[in-house]
Every structure is written in structure tokens, then in C-alpha cells.
N, C-alpha and C positions, 0 to 999 in steps of 0.2 A: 695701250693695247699691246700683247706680246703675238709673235708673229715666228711660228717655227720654219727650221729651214727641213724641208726632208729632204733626205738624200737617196737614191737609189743607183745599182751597178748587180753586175754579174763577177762574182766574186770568183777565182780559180787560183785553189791551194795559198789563198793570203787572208788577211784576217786585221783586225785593229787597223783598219785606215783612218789616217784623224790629222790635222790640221796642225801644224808644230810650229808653237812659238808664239808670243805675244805678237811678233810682227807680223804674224802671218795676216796677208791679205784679203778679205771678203769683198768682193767685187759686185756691185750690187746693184740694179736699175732703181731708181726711187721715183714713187708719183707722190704728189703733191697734193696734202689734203685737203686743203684750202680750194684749189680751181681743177685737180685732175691731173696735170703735164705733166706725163713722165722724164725722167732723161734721158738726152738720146745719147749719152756717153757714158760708158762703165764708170764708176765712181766704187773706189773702194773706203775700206775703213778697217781700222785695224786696233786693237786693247790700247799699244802705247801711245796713238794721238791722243794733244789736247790741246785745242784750241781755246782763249780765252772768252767768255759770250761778252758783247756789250755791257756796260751795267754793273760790270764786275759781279755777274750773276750764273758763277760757277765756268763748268768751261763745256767742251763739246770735241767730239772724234774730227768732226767734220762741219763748217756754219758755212750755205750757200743760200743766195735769194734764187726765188723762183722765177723763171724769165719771163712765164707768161702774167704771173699775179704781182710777182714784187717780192711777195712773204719772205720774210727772214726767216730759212729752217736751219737746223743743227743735228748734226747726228754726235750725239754721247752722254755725257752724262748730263742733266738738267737739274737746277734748284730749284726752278720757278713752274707751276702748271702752264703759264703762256707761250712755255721754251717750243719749237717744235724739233722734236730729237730722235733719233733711232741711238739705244746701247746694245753696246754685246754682251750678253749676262754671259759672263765667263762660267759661271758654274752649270750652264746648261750645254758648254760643248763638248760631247759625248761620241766616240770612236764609232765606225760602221763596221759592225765584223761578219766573219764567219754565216754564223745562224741566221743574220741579216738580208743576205746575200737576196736580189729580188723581189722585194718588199722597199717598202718606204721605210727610214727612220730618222726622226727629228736627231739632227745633229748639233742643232746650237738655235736659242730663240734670241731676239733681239726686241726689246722694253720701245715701242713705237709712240709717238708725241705728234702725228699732223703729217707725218711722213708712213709712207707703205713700203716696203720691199716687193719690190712687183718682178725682179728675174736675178740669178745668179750667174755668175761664170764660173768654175771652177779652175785655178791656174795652177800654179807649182806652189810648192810650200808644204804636201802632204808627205805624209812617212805609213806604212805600215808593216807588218810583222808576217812570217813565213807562217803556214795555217797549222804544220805541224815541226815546225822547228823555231828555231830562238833566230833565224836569218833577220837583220833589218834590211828594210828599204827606205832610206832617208829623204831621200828627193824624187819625188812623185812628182807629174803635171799633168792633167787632168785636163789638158783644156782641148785636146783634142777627143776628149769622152772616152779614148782606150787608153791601158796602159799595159806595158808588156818586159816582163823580164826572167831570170834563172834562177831558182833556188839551186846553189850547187851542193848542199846540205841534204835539200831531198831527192836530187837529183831530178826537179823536174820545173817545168815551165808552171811559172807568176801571172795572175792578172787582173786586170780592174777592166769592163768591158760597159760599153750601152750606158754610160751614166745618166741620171736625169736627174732633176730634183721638182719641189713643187713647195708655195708656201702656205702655211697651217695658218686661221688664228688661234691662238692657245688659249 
């Protein structure tokens, strides 16, 4: 099952907020489909992990048992339907802009195997673009939900404000 992340913020005078880099971080609460438990520790995942599964049966972002049932899950890529995995479908992670600005939009889905993404965190790792100039902002961190800085190109104050998000099934 695929499972979208939406994103939501109050957008001022910036535009293309998006995620940079294969390494970049998704920080994720996962429950467990087999018995319910979710975790109670941020776990993230990221395009360059791979872990090898048992079995020599492909590999995975992330392979954890479950504490309350035991289950062996995995988060990445699977060979097998028995695998339990979350991937990041790289082609579905898509910039938050401008026009977006207070609205939901999915910014990236993840291919779900037995595993749910049940809460986000957003951290550092983001970049985005001046709303009416070519200015970058390369390093973004989102995790206290504002972000605040200067376009000195249009001479006026940046921001990302009120973040939330929420997950879709797609």
C-alpha cells in the first residue's frame, strides 16, 4: 500500500521547499502491522541505506523486529511479498511551493509492506528558492516548525511558518 506524506506551512516570499539529497533524512514513527506498536523512537530512512534482508532476499533502507510481536520488518526495497518494508519512491518527492502555500501537498509517497508511517518530524536537510528572485537557502531545519531568514536581493524578510503534515493512503 502507498502512503503520501502531505506537507503543510505558511509560506512568506519563498517558494520550492524540497528535501536535498539522497541522504537526506525522513524521520518517521512506524506501527507495526502485524500487532499495532508503534515506536516510541524517531527512526529514520534515507534513498542511500541498504541493508542486506536474511535469505539473501534483496536488501532494505532499514530491517527491525518488532518488540511487542517479534515480526521481522524492513523498511526499503523488498523482493519477496512476505518482506514487511516501507520505500521511498524517489520519483514521487515533489517541492512545496509558492501557490501551495496553506493547503496540504503530498511531497513524497513511500511503497508500504506490514509497516505504516504513523508521524513525521521534519529536521534540517531542506533548501528552498527566494519567491521572486534566484536567492537559495540551502540549509533549512524545520524541526522547530518556523523558519526565518533575509532575502537581501529583494530586500525583504523569508519564511516557512506553522508546519504540519498528515499521512494519505494513495
Amino acid at each position: 500500500m502507498k502512503f503520501g506524506l502531505q506537507f503543510k506551512a505558511t509560506l512568506e516570499n519563498i517558494t520550492n521547499v524540497r528535501p536535498v539529497g539522497d541522504d537526506f533524512r525522513w524521520y518517521l514513527k512506524l506501527k507495526c502491522g502485524n500487532c499495532g506498536e508503534v515506536s516510541d523512537k524517531w527512526q529514520y530512512i534515507t534513498l542511500l541505506d541498504s541493508m542486506p534482508l536474511k535469505g539473501g532476499q534483496g536488501s532494505a533502507s532499514m530491517v527491525q523486529k518488532c518488540k511487542l510481536c517479534s515480526r521481522e520488518n524492513s523498511i526499503g526495497n523488498q523482493t519477496t511479498s512476505y518482506i514487511f518494508s516501507i520505500d521511498i519512491l524517489r520519483d514521487t518527492i515533489t517541492p512545496y511551493n509558492a501557490e501551495d502555500s496553506e493547503r496540504y501537498k503530498t511531497i513524497v509517497q513511500f511503497e508500504c509492506r506490514g509497516l505504516e508511517p504513523v508521524d513525521f518530524q521534519p529536521q534540517a536537510g531542506f533548501a528552498a528558492s527566494g519567491a521572486e528572485t534566484s536567492t537559495q537557502f540551502p540549509e533549512i531545519n524545520l524541526q522547530e516548525k518556523d523558519w526565518t531568514d533575509y532575502d537581501e536581493k529583494a530586500s525583504e524578510s523569508v519564511g516557512i511558518y506553522e508546519v504540519t503534515h498528515q499521512f494519505i493512503k494513495c
